[in-house]
C-alpha positions as CSV (number, residue, x, y, z in Angstrom):
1,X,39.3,95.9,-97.7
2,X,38.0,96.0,-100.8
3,X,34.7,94.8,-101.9
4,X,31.7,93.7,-100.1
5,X,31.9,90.4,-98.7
6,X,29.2,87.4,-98.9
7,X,27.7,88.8,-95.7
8,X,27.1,92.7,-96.1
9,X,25.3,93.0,-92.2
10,X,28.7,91.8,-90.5
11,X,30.9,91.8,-93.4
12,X,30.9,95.7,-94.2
13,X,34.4,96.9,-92.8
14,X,37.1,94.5,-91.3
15,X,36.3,93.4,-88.1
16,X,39.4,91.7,-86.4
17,X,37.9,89.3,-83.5
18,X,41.2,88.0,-81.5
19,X,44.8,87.4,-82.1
20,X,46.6,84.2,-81.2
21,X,50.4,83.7,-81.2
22,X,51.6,80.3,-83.0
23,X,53.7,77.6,-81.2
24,X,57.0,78.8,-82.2
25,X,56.2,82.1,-80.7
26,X,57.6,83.9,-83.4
27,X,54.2,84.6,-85.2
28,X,50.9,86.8,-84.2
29,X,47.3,85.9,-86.3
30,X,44.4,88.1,-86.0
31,X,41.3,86.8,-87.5
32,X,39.5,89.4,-89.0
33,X,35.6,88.2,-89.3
34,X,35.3,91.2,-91.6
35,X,37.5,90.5,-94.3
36,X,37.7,86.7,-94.5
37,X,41.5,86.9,-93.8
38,X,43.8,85.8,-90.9
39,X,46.3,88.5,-90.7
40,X,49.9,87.2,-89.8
41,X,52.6,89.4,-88.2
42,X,55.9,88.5,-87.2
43,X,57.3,89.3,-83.6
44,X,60.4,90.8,-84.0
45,X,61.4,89.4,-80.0
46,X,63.9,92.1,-79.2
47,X,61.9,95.2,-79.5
48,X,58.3,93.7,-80.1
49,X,57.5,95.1,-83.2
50,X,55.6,94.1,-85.7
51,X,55.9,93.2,-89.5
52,X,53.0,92.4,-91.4
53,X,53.3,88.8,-93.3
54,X,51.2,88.0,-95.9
55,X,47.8,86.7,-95.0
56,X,45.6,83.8,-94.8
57,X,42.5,84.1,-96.9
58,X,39.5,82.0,-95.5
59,X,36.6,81.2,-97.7
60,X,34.1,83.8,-98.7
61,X,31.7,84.4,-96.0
62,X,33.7,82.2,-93.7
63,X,34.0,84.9,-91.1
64,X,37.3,83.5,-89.2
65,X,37.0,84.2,-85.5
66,X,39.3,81.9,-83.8
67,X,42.4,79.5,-84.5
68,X,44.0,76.6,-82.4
69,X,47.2,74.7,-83.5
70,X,48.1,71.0,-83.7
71,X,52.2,69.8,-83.6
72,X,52.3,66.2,-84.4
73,X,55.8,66.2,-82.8
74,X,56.1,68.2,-79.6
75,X,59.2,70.2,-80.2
76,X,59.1,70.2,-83.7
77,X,57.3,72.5,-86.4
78,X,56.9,69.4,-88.6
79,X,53.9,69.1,-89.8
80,X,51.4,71.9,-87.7
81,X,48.2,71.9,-88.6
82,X,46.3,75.6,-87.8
83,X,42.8,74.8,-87.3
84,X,40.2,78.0,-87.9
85,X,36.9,78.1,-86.3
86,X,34.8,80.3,-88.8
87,X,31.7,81.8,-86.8
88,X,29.4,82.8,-90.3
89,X,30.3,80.0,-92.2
90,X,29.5,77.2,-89.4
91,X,32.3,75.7,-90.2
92,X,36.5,74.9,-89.3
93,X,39.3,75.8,-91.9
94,X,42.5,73.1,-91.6
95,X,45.5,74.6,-93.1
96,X,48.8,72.8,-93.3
97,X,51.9,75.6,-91.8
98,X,54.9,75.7,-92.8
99,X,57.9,77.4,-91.3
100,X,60.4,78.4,-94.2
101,X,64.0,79.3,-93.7
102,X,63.7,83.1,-94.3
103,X,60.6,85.3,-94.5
104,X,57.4,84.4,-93.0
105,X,55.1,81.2,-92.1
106,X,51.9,80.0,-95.0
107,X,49.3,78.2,-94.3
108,X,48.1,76.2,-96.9
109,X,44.2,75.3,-96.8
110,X,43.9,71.9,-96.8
């Protein structure tokens, strides 16, 4: 991490709170209150390791701590919205996901 963040009493050093997998299953996120990131792996399913995607910055100060997902379609990736509850911002990020062909899911703040 580099830098100090907005809040220097809980922002000092990352400070990953919980992980949630997305709906395809092919994803991990760990929000990392710390940083102001949401850290995205990918599962590889076979072996369960892990590759490190590139991240999700939140806001600064935000302090992400949790994430649910919204499928407007059950069954389809089409238009999933990640929703991110941020505990030292009092407030919920809405990023639009998108699943592309080859490399990893974004999440574009919306």
């Amino acid at each position: 991490m580099s830098g100090r963040r907005p809040n220097p009493s809980r922002q000092d050093k990352p400070h990953p709170h919980s992980t949630f997998a997305d709906p395809s299953g092919m994803y991990l996120l760990a929000q990392d209150l710390g940083a102001d990131l949401i850290r995205v792996f990918s599962v590889d399913k076979s072996s369960g390791q892990l590759t490190q995607c590139t991240n999700v910055q939140a806001g600064a100060g935000d302090g992400p701590r949790h994430v649910a997902f919204w499928l407007p379609k059950p069954g389809s990736a089409d238009g999933t919205i990640m929703y991110s509850v941020n505990e030292l911002g009092n407030s919920v990020g809405v990023y639009q996901v998108t699943y592309p062909a080859s490399g990893c899911l974004t999440a574009r703040k919306v």
